[in-house]
KEKE-3310 file (N, C-alpha, C; in steps of 0.2 Angstrom, whole numbers, plus 5000, padded with zeros to 4 digits):
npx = (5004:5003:5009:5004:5013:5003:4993:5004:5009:4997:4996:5007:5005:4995:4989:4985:4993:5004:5017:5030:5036:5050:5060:5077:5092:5108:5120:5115:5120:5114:5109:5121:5128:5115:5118:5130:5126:5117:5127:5135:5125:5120:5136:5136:5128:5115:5121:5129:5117:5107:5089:5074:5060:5052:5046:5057:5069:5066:5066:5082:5087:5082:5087:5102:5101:5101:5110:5123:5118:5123:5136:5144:5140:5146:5150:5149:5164:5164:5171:5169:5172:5160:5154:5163:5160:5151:5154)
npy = (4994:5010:5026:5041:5060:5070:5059:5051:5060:5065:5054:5051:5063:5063:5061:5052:5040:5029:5029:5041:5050:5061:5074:5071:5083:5076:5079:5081:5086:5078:5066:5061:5057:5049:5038:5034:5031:5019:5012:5006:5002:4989:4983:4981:4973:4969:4962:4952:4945:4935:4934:4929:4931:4945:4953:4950:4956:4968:4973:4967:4975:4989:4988:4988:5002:5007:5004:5009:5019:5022:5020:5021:5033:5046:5062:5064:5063:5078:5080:5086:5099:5104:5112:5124:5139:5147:5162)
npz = (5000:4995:5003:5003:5007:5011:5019:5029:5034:5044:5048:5058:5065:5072:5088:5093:5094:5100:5101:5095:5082:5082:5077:5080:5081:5076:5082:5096:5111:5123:5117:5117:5127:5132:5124:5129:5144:5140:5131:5145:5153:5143:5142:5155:5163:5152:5145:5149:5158:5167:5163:5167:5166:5158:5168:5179:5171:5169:5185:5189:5180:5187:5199:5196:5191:5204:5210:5205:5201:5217:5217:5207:5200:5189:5184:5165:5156:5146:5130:5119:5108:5099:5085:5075:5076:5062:5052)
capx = (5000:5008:5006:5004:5014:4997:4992:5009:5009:4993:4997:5011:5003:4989:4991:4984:4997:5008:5024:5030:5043:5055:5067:5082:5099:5114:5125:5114:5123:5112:5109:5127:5127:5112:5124:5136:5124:5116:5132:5135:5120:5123:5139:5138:5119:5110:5125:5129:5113:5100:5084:5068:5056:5052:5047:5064:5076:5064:5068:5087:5087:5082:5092:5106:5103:5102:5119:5126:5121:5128:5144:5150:5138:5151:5150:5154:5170:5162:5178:5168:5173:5155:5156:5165:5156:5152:5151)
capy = (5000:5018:5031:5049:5063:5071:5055:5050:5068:5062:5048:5053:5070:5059:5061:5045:5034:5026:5031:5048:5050:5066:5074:5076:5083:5069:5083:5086:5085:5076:5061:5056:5054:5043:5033:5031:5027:5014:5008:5005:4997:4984:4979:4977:4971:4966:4957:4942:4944:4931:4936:4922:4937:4953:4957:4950:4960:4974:4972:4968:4984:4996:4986:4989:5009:5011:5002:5013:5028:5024:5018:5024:5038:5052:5064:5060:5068:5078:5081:5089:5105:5107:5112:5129:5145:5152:5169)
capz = (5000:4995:5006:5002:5009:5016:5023:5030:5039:5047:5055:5063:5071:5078:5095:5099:5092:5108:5097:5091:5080:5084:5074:5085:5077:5076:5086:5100:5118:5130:5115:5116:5135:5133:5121:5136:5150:5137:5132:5151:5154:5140:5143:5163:5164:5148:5138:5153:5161:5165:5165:5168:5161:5157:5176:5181:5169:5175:5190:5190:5175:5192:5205:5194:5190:5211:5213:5198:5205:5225:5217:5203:5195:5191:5177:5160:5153:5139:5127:5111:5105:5096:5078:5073:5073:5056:5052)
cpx = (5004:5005:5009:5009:5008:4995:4998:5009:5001:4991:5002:5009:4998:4993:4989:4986:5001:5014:5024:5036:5046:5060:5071:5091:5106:5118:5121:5119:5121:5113:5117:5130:5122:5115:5126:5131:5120:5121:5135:5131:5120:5129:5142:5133:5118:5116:5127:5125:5108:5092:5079:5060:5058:5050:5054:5069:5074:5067:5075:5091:5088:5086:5099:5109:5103:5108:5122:5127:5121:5132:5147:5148:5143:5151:5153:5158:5169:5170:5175:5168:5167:5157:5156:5160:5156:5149:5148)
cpy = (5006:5022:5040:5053:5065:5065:5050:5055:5067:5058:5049:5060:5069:5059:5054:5039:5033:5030:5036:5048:5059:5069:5079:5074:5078:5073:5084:5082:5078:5068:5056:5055:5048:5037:5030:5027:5020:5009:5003:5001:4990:4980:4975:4973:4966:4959:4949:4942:4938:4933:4930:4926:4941:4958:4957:4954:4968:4976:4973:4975:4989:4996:4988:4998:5012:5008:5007:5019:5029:5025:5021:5029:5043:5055:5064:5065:5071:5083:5086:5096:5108:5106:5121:5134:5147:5158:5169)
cpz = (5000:4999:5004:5006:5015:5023:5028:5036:5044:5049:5058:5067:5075:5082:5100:5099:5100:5104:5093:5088:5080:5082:5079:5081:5079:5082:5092:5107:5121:5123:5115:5124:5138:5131:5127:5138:5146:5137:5142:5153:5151:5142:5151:5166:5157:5144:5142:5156:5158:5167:5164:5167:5161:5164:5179:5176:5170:5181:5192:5185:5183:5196:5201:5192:5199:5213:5210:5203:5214:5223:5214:5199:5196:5184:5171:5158:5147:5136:5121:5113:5102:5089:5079:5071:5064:5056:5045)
residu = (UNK:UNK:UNK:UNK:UNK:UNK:UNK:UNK:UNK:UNK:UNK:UNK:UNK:UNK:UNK:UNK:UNK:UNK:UNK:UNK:UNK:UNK:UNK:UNK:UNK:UNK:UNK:UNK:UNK:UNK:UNK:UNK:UNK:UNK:UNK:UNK:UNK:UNK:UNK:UNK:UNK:UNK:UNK:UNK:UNK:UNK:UNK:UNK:UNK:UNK:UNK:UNK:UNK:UNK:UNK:UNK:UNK:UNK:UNK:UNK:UNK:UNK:UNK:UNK:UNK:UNK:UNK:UNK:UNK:UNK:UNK:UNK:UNK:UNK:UNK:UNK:UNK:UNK:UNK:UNK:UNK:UNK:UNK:UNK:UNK:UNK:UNK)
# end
């Protein structure tokens, strides 16, 4: 089935879909810190974890971001320069 521009543009601006799509710029800030703390979660949690549902990887998910942030939450080292003024 093709979908039109018009009608493409009106199903995404429904407000009653569960899922919104968001155009957010590749360069922003805060999304390359979500990276991290993702990355972080993957590799110390999800990648040798056992989970025996989706309530239990729920569960050791939270138990895991309340240990993070006793022990080891500490600001990320942001290194970027941005991108160069133009004039």
């Amino acid at each position: 089935m093709l979908h039109s521009m018009p009608t493409r543009a009106a199903f995404l601006s429904d407000p009653s879909h569960r899922i919104r799509f968001v155009y957010v710029p590749k360069h922003s800030s805060w999304l390359h810190q979500i990276e991290c703390w993702f990355s972080i979660l993957v590799r110390r949690l999800i990648k040798r974890g056992n989970f025996t549902s989706t309530h239990d990887l729920r569960q050791q998910r939270l138990d895991f971001i309340a240990y993070f942030n006793r022990t080891l939450a500490k600001p990320f080292n942001w290194k970027s320069k941005g991108f160069p003024e133009v004039d």
